[in-house]
Residue frames as qw, qx, qy, qz and C-alpha x, y, z in Angstrom:
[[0.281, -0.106, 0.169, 0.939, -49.56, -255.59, -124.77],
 [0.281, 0.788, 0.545, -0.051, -51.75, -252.63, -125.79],
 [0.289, 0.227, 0.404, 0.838, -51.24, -249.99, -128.52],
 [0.098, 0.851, 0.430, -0.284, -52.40, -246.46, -128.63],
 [0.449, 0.454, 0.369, 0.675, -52.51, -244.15, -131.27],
 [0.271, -0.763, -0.440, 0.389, -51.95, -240.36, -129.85],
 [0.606, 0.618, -0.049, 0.499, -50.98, -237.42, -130.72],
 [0.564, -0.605, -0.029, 0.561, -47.80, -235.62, -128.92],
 [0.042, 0.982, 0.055, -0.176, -46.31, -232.74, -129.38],
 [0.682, 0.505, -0.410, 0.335, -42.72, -232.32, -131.83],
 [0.683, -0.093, -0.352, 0.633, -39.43, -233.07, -129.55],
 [0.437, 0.314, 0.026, 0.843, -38.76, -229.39, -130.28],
 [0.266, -0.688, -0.298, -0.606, -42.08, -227.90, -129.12],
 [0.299, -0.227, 0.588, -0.717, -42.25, -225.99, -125.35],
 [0.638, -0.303, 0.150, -0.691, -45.23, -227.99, -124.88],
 [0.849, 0.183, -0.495, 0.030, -43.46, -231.39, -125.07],
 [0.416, 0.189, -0.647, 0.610, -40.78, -230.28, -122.85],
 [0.439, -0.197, 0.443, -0.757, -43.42, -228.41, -119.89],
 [0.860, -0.168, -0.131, -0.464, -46.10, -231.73, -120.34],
 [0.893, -0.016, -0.376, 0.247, -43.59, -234.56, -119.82],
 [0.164, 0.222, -0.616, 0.738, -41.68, -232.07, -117.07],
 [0.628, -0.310, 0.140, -0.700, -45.68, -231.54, -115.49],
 [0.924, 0.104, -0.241, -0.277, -45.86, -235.55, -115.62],
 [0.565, -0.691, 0.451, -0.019, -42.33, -236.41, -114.45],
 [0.586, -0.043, 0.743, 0.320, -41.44, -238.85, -117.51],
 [0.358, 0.475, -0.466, -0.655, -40.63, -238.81, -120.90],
 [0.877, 0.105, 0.434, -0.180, -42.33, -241.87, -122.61],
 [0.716, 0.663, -0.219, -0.002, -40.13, -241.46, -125.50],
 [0.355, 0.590, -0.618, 0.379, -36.52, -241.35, -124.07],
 [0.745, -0.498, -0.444, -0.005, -38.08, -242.84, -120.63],
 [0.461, 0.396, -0.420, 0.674, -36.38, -240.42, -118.45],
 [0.449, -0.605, -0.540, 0.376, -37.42, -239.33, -114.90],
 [0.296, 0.586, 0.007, 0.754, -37.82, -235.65, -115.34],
 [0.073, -0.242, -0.416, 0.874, -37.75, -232.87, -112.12],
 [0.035, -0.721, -0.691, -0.031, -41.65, -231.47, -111.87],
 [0.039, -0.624, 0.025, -0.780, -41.89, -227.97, -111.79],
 [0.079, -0.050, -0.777, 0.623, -42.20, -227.28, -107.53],
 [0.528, -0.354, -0.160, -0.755, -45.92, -227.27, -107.32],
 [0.352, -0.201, 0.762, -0.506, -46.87, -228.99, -103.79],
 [0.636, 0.168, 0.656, -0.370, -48.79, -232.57, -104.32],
 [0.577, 0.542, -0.332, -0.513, -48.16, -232.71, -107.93],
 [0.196, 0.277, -0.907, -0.248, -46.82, -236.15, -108.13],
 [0.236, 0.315, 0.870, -0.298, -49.66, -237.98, -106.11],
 [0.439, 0.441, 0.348, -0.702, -51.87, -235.72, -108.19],
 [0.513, 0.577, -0.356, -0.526, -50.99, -236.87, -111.42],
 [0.438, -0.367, 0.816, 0.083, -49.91, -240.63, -110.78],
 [0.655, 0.421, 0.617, -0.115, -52.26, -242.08, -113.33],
 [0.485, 0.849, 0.166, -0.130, -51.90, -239.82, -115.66],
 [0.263, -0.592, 0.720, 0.248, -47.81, -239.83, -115.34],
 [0.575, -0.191, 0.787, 0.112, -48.33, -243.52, -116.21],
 [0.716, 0.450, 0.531, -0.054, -50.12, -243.08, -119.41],
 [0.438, 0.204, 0.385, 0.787, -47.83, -240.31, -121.23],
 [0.182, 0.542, -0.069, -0.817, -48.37, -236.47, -122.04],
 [0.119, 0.080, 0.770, 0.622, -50.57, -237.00, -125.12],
 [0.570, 0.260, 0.210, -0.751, -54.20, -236.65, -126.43],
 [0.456, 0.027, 0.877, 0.148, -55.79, -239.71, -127.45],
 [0.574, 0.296, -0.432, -0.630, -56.92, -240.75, -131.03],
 [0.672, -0.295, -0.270, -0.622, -57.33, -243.83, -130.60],
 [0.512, -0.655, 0.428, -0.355, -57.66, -245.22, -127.00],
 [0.098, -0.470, 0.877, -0.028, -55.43, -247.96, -125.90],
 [0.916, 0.052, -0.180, -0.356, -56.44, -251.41, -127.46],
 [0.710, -0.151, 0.684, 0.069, -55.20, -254.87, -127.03],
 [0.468, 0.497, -0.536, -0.496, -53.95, -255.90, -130.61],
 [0.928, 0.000, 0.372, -0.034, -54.47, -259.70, -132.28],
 [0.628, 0.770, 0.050, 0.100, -51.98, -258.68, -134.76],
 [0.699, 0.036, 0.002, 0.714, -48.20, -258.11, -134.77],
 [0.255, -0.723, 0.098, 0.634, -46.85, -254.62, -133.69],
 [0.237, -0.226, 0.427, 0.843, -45.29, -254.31, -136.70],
 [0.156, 0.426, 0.784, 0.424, -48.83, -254.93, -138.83],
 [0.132, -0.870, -0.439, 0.180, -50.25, -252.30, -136.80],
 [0.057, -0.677, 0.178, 0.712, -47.42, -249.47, -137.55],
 [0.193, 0.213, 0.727, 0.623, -47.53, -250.52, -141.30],
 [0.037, 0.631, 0.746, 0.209, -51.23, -249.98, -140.98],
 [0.007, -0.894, -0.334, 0.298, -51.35, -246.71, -139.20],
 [0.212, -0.493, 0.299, 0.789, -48.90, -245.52, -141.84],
 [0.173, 0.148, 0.743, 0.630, -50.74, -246.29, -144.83],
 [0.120, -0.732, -0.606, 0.287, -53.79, -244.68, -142.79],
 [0.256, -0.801, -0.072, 0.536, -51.92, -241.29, -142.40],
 [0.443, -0.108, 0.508, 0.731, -50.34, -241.43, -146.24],
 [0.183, 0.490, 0.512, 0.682, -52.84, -239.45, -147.49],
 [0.478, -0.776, -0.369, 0.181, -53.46, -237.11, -144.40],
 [0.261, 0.795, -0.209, 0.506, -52.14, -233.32, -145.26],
 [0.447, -0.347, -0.626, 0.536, -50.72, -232.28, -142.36],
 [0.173, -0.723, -0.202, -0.637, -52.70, -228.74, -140.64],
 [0.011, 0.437, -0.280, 0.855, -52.97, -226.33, -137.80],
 [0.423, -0.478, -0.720, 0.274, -53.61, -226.99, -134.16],
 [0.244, -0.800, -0.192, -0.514, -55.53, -224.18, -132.42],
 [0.098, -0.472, 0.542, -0.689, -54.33, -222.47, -129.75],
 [0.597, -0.455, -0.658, 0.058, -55.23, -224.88, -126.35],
 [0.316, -0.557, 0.254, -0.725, -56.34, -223.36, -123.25],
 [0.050, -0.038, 0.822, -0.567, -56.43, -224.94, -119.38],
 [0.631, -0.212, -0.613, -0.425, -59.66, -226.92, -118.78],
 [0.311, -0.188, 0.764, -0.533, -61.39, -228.38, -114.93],
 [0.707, -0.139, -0.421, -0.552, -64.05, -230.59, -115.96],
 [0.858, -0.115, -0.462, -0.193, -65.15, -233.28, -113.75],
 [0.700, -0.694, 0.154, 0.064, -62.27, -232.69, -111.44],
 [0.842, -0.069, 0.295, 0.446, -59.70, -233.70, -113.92],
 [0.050, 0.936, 0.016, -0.348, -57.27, -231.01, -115.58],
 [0.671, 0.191, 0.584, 0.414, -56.46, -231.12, -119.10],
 [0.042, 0.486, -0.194, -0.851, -55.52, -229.09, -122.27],
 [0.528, 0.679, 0.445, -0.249, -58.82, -228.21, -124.20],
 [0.254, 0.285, 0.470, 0.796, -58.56, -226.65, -127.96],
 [0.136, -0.183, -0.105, 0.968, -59.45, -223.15, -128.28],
 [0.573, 0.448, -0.026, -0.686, -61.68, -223.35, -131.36],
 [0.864, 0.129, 0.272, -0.403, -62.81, -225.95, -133.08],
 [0.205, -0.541, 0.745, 0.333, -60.74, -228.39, -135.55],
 [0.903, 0.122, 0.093, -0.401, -62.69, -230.11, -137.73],
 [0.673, 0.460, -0.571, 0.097, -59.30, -231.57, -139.84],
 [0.129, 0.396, -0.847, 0.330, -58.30, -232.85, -136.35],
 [0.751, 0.058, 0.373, -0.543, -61.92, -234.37, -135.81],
 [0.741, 0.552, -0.270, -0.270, -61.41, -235.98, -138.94],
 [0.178, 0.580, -0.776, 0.174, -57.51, -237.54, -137.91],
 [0.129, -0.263, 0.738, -0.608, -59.54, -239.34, -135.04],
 [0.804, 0.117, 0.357, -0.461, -62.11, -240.73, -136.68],
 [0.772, 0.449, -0.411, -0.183, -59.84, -242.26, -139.30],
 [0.039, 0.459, -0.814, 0.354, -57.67, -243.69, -136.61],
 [0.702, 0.116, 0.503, -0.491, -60.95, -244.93, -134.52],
 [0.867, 0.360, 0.007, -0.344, -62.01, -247.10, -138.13],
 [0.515, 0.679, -0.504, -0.142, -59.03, -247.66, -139.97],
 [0.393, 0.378, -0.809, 0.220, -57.49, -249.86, -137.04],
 [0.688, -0.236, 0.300, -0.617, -60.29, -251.05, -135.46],
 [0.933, 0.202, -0.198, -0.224, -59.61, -254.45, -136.89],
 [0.326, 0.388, -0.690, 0.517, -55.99, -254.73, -135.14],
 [0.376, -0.402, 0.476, -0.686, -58.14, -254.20, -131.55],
 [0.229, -0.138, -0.948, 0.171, -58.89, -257.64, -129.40],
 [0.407, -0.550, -0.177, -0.707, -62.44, -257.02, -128.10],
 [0.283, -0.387, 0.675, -0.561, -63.07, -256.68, -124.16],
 [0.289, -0.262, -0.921, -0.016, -64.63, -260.20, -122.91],
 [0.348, -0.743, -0.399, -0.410, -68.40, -259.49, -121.77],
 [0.568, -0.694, -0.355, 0.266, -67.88, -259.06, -118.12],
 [0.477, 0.005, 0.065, 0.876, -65.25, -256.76, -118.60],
 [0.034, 0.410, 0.403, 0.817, -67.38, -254.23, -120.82],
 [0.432, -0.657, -0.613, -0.078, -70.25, -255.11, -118.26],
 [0.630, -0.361, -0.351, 0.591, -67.89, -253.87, -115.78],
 [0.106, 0.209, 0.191, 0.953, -67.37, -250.43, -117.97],
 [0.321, -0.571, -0.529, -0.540, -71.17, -250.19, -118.05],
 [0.419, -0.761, -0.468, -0.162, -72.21, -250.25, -114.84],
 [0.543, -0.512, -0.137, 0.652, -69.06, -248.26, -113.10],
 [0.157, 0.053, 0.268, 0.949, -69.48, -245.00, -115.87],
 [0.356, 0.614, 0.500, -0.497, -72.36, -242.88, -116.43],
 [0.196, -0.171, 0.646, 0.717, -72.51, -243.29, -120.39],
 [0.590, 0.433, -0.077, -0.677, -75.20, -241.61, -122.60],
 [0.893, 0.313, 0.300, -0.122, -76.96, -244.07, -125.22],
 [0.490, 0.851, -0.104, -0.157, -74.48, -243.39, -127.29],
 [0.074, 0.587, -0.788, 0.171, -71.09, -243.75, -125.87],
 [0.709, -0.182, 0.599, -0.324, -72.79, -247.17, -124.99],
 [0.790, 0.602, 0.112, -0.041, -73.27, -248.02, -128.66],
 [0.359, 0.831, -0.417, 0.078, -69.72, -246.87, -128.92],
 [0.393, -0.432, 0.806, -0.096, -68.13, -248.84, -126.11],
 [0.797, 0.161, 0.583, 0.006, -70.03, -252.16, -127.83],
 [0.746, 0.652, 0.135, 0.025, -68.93, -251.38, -131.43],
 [0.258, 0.866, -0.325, 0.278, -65.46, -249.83, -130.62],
 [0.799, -0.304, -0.410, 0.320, -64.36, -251.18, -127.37],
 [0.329, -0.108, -0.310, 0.885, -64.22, -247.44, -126.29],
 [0.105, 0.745, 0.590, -0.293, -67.18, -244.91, -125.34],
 [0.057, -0.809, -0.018, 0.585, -65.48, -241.42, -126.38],
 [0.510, 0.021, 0.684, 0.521, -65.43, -242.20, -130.18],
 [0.069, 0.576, 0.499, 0.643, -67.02, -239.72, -133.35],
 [0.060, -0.644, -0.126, -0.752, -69.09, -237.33, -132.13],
 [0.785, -0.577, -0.179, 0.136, -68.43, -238.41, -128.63],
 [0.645, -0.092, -0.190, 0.734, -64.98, -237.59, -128.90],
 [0.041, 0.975, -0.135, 0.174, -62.94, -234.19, -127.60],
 [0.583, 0.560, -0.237, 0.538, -59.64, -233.48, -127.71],
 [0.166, -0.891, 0.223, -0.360, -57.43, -233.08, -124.54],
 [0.535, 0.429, -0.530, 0.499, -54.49, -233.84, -122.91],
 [0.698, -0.640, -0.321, -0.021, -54.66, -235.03, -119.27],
 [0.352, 0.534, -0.436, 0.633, -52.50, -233.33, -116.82],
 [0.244, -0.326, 0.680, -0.610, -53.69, -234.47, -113.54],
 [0.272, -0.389, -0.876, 0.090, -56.17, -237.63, -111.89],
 [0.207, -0.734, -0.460, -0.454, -59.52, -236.52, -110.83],
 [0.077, 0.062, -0.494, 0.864, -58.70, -233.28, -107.58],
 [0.259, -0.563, -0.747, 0.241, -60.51, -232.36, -105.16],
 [0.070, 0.845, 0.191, -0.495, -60.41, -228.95, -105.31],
 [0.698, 0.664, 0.082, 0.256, -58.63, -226.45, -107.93],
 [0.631, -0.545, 0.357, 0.422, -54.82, -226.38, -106.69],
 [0.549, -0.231, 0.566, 0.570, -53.58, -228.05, -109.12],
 [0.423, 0.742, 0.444, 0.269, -55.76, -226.63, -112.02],
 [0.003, -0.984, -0.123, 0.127, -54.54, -223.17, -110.89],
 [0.370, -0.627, 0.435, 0.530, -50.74, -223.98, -111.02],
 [0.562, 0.326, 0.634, 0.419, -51.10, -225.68, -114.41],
 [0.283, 0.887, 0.342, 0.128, -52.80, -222.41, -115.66],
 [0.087, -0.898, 0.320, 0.289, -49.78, -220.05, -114.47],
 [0.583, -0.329, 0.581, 0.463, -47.23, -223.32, -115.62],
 [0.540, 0.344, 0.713, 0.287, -48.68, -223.80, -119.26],
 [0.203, 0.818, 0.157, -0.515, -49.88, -220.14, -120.19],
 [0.050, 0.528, -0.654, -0.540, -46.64, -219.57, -122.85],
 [0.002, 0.377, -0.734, -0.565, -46.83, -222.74, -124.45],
 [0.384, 0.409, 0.826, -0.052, -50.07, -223.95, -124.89],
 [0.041, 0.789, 0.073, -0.609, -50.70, -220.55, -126.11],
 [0.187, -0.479, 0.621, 0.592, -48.05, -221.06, -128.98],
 [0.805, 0.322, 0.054, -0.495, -49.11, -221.97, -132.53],
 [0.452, -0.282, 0.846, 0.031, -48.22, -225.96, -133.88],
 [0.587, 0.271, -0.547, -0.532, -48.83, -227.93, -136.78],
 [0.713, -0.222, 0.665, -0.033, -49.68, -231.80, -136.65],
 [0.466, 0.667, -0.488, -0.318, -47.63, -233.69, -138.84],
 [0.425, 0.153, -0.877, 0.167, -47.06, -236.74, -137.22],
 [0.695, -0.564, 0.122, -0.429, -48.61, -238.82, -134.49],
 [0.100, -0.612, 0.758, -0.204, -47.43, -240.86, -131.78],
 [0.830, -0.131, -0.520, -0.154, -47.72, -244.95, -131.45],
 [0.188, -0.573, 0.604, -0.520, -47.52, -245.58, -127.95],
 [0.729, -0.144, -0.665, -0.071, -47.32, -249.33, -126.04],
 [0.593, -0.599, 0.355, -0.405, -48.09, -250.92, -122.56],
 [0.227, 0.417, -0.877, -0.080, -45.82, -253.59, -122.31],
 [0.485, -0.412, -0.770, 0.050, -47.83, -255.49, -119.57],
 [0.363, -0.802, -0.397, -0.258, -50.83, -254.37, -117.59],
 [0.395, -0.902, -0.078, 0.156, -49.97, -251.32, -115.42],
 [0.539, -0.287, 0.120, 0.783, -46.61, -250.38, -116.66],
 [0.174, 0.736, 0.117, -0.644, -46.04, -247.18, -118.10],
 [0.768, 0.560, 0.272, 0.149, -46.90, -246.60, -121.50],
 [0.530, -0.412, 0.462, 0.579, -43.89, -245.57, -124.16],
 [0.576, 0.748, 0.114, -0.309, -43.60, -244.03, -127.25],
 [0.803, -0.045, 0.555, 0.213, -42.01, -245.95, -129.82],
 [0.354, 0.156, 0.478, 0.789, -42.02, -244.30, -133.09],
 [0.217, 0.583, 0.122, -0.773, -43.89, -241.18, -134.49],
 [0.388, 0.367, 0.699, 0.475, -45.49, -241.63, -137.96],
 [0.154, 0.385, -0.087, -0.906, -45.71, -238.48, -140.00],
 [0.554, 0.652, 0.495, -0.153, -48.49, -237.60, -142.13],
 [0.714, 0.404, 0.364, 0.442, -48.22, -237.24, -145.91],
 [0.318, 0.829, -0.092, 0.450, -45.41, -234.44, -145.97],
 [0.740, -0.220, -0.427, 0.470, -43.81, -235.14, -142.79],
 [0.318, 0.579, -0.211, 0.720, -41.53, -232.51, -141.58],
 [0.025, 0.198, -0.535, 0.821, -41.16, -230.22, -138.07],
 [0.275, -0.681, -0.664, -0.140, -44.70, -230.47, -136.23],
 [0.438, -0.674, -0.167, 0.571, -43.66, -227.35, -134.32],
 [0.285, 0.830, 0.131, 0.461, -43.88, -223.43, -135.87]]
């Protein structure tokens, strides 16, 4: 099993319902949703289907610990964690892959992601050398995110990290970036609170991950204005 700590959008919010229709699957209710008709969208997004509509905090880990020791922990993490305002997100191409970026900075949501990254870093099984090796020599990773992948058992950690929400595997051209930009306009657009993140599991290698429970931060309530 592996455990990730993400955050998703409330039940209630358009941008739940248009990411997990862009994706084809809810990870929460595990339904099979209709795609919006955009030509090649399932083959374009298969990877990214399989991991969930989300933005990672921190990235899927093996755990040595009980499930349950790990939601305990990432609530007593988040019990003193106000909850605050996501910036408006905007449509992104980087690298080939298309994802929702933040508008303007966040520092309080820089902050969510680095307490996640520490706090439960001690729940995470570290990769076995060859493995990492394997990371190393198949990424192009600055000194840094190298220092991060050996101390974390992920590269894109502190001041490595950014914030975004995958919505396709890496394209060859910009198709699918262009429908995303007409599908998403409204509700990425929309303003949102975060009040809660999501705990999300892989049962066993390659299935699709699932979201299991939401843990609100210290005042719970709607995550969705």
């Amino acid at each position: 099993m592996r455990v990730a700590i993400y955050y998703v959008p409330d039940r209630q919010d358009t941008l739940w319902t248009a990411g997990t229709r862009w994706l084809g699957r809810d990870p929460e209710s595990g339904e099979i949703l209709e795609r919006p008709p955009v030509p090649g969208l399932a083959q374009a997004t298969r990877k990214a289907s399989r991991y969930g509509f989300h933005a990672t905090l921190k990235a899927p880990m093996p755990i040595r610990k009980p499930l349950a020791e790990v939601i305990n922990a990432v609530k007593a993490s988040l019990s003193t964690v106000a909850p605050f305002s996501l910036p408006p997100l905007r449509l992104a191409l980087e690298d080939g892959f298309v994802a929702l970026r933040l508008g303007t900075p966040c520092p309080r949501l820089v902050d969510l992601a680095d307490r996640c990254v520490q706090d439960l870093d001690d729940f995470r099984v570290p990769y076995p050398a060859a493995a990492e090796e394997q990371i190393r020599a198949s990424s192009d990773l600055t000194p840094q995110s190298l220092a991060n992948l050996e101390r974390w058992g992920y590269p894109y950690v502190f001041s490595e990290w950014v914030f975004h929400m995958t919505l396709s595997d890496r394209q060859p051209d910009d198709h699918i970036f262009r429908m995303a930009c007409d599908f998403f306009a409204e509700s990425a657009a929309r303003p949102r609170r975060i009040n809660a993140v999501g705990i999300f599991v892989e049962p066993e290698p390659q299935q699709d991950f699932i979201l299991i429970t939401r843990i609100p931060l210290a005042g719970g309530g709607s995550t969705y204005v």
